[in-house]
N, C-alpha and C positions, 0 to 999 in steps of 0.2 A: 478414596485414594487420590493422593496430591500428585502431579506429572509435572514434569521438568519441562522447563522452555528449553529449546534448542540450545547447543552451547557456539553453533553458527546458523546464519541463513543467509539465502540472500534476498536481495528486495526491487521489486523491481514495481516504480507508480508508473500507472496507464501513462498513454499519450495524452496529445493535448485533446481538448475538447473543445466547440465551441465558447461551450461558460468560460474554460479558461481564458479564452483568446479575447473575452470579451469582461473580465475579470471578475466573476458572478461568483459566489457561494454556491456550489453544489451538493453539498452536506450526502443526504442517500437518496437525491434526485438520478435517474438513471437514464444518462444521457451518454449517448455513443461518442467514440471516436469522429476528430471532424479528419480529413485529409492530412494534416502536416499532422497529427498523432496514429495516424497507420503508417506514415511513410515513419517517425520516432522509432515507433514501436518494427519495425521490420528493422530498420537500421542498426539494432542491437543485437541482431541475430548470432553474430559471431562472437560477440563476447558472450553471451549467455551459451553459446556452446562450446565453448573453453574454460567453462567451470563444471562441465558436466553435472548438471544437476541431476538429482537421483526422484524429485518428487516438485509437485506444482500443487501449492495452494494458492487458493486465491479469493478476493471479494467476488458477492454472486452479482455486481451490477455491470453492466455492458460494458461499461469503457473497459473492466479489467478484464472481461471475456475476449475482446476484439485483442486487446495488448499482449495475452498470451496466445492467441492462434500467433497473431503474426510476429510475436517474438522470440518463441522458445522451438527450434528444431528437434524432430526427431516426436513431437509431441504426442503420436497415437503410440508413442513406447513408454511413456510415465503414467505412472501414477495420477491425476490430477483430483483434488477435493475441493469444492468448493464450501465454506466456510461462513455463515453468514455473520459470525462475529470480526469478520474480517471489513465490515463494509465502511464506510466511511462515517464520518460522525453524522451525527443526525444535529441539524443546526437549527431545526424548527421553523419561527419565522423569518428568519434569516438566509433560507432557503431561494436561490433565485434572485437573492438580491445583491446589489455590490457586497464587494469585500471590504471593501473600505468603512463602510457600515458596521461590520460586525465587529463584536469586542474581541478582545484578544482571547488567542485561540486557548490559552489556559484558563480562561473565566468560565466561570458556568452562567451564561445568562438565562433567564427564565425563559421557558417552551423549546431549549435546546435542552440535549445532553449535558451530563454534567461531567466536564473533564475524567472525575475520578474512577466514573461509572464506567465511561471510555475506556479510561485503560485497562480496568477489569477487564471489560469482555473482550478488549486483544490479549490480553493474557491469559485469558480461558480459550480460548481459538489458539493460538501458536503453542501452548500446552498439551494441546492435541497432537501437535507434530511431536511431540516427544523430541527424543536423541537422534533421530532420521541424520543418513547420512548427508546430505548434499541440499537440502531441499530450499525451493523459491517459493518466494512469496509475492503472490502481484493483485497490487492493492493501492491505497491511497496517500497523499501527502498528511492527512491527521494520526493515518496506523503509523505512516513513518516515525512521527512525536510521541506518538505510544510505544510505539516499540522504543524510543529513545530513554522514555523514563523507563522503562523497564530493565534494558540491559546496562543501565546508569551509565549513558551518557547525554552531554554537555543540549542543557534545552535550544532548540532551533525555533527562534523566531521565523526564518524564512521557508515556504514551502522547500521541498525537497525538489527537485529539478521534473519535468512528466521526461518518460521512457530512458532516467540513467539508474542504471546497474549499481547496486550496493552491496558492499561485504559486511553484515553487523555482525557482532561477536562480544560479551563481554566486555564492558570497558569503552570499543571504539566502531567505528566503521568507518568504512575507505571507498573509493570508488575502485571498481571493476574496472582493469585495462582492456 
């Protein structure tokens, strides 16, 4: 039996993290929140509860665990799954090292994932969520590019922003006011 992607979600990437801050590849290395991505991730608390979300999915790696305690209120009353097709891409040896380094994020280079394979398994993970009313997703800036080609839109060269709030839907996404 085939299951419909969501026909809305919302999306929320972790905070920042060291790697980030230091601009490392962290593919599905599972590294915490540093400081300014828990203060990120608290910071959005009010807009993620002015969409009343009805359900929390999320990657099974740290940073998206820390980003949704400290983002999403109300949270010992939802639903939460945690989703291992949800986790970031796996970039192999690429892992740990600059970004600058690594090929573009739609290449498949060898001993990483291969893009296509990628978006499969986000789209067998958010398939899962079915037609759910309301439901968030907090996960990473490569699911954000998969979910991009999936709900056909326009490809993002640039990562997605760590802890802003997204409306994806068919077509488009916007930022959460």
């Amino acid at each position: 039996m085939t299951r419909n992607i969501p026909t809305q979600l919302f999306f929320l990437r972790h905070g920042e993290t060291d790697w980030n801050a230091l601009g490392l590849t962290m593919g599905q290395a599972n590294v915490a929140l540093n400081r300014t991505g828990k203060q990120q991730a608290f910071a959005v608390r009010e807009q993620i509860e002015r969409y009343n979300v009805t359900s929390v999915w999320r990657s099974p790696l740290k940073r998206c665990q820390q980003t949704m305690q400290l983002a999403v209120p109300g949270l010992s009353r939802l639903p939460v799954s945690v989703l291992p097709g949800l986790a970031e891409r796996n970039w192999g040896v690429y892992q740990g090292k600059s970004a600058v380094l690594r090929p573009s994020f739609y290449d498949s280079p060898p001993s990483a994932e291969p893009f296509d394979a990628f978006v499969e398994r986000v789209r067998a993970s958010i398939s899962l969520i079915g037609d759910t009313d309301r439901p968030l997703v907090v996960s990473h800036s490569g699911v954000f590019r998969a979910l991009c080609q999936i709900y056909g839109l326009e490809t993002q060269k640039e990562s997605v922003p760590n802890a802003l709030p997204l409306q994806i839907e068919p077509g488009q996404f916007q930022m959460c006011a």
